[in-house]
DRENLOTI-517130 format. One record per residue (C-alpha): x, y, z. Coordinates in steps of 0.1 Angstrom, whole numbers, plus 5000, padded with zeros to 4 digits. Each point is the difference from the previous one (the first is absolute). Example, Ala and Ser with C-alpha at 12.3 -4.5 7.8 and 13.67 -1.06 7.14 Angstrom:
2
512349555078
501450344993
//
This chain:
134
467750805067
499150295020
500650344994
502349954971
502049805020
501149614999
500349855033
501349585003
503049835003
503049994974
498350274978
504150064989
500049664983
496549994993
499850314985
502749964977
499149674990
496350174988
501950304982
501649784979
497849804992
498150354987
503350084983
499349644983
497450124983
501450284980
503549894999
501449994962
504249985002
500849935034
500949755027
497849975031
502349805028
498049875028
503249885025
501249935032
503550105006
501049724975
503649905015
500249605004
502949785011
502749854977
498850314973
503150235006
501050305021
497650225004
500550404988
497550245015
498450254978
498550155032
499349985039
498750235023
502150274981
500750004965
503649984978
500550204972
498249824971
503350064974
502649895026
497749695003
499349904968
504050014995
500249735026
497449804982
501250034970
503749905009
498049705018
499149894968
503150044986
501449795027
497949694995
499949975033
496649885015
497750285014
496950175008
498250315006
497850045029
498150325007
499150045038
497050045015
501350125035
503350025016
502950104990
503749964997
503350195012
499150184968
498350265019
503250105020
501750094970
497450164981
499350205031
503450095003
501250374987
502249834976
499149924961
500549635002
498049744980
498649695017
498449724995
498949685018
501449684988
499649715022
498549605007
496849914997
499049845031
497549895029
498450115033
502750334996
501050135035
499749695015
501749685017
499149824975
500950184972
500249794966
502150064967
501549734975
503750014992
499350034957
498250335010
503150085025
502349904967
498450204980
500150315023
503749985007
500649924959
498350324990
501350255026
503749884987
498550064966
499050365011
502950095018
501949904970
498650204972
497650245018
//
């Protein structure tokens, strides 16, 4: 530390590792999540509750509540980086609400790419299941 400052490597992850761990200590109703993306294989679509840019919350939490509803196998991710074609639209000058449903999957933008086809089931099941009472 030098000068108020706090120079190393991975202070992001670091640093937010140590403020909750603080928060731990005074923390009464709550939930502290320490997490890493959280999307696995064979777990369900994933539905995005942000990328790089960020859906509006209500129009999301419609989609996750109809996901329930559905029964279908899903999760929710929040991204760290990156983003989807989500930004196009929200960029866009028209009032359209988004949000990023897709597979889980390996090694993205890559030849060797890797999804599993109960993941790809589960994707195709609940966009019919959008499209039909969304």
């Amino acid at each position: 530390m030098e000068n108020g400052y706090l120079e190393g490597a991975f202070l992001d992850n670091r640093l937010g590792v140590y403020t909750l761990l603080q928060l731990c200590e005074t923390i009464e109703n709550g939930v502290l999540v320490f997490s890493t993306y959280g999307v696995h294989f064979n777990e369900g679509v994933v539905i995005s509750m942000r990328d790089s840019f960020i859906p509006r919350k209500k129009f999301v939490d419609k989609i996750i509540e109809m996901a329930r509803a559905s029964n279908i196998p899903f999760q929710l991710e929040v991204e760290a980086y990156g983003g989807s074609d989500g930004r196009e639209i929200q960029m866009s000058p028209y009032p359209i609400d988004w949000c990023f449903i897709g597979l889980p999957e390996e090694n993205p933008h890559s030849p060797v790419e890797k999804v599993t086809l109960s993941d790809l089931e589960s994707m195709i099941k609940l966009y019919q299941y959008l499209l039909q009472y969304l």
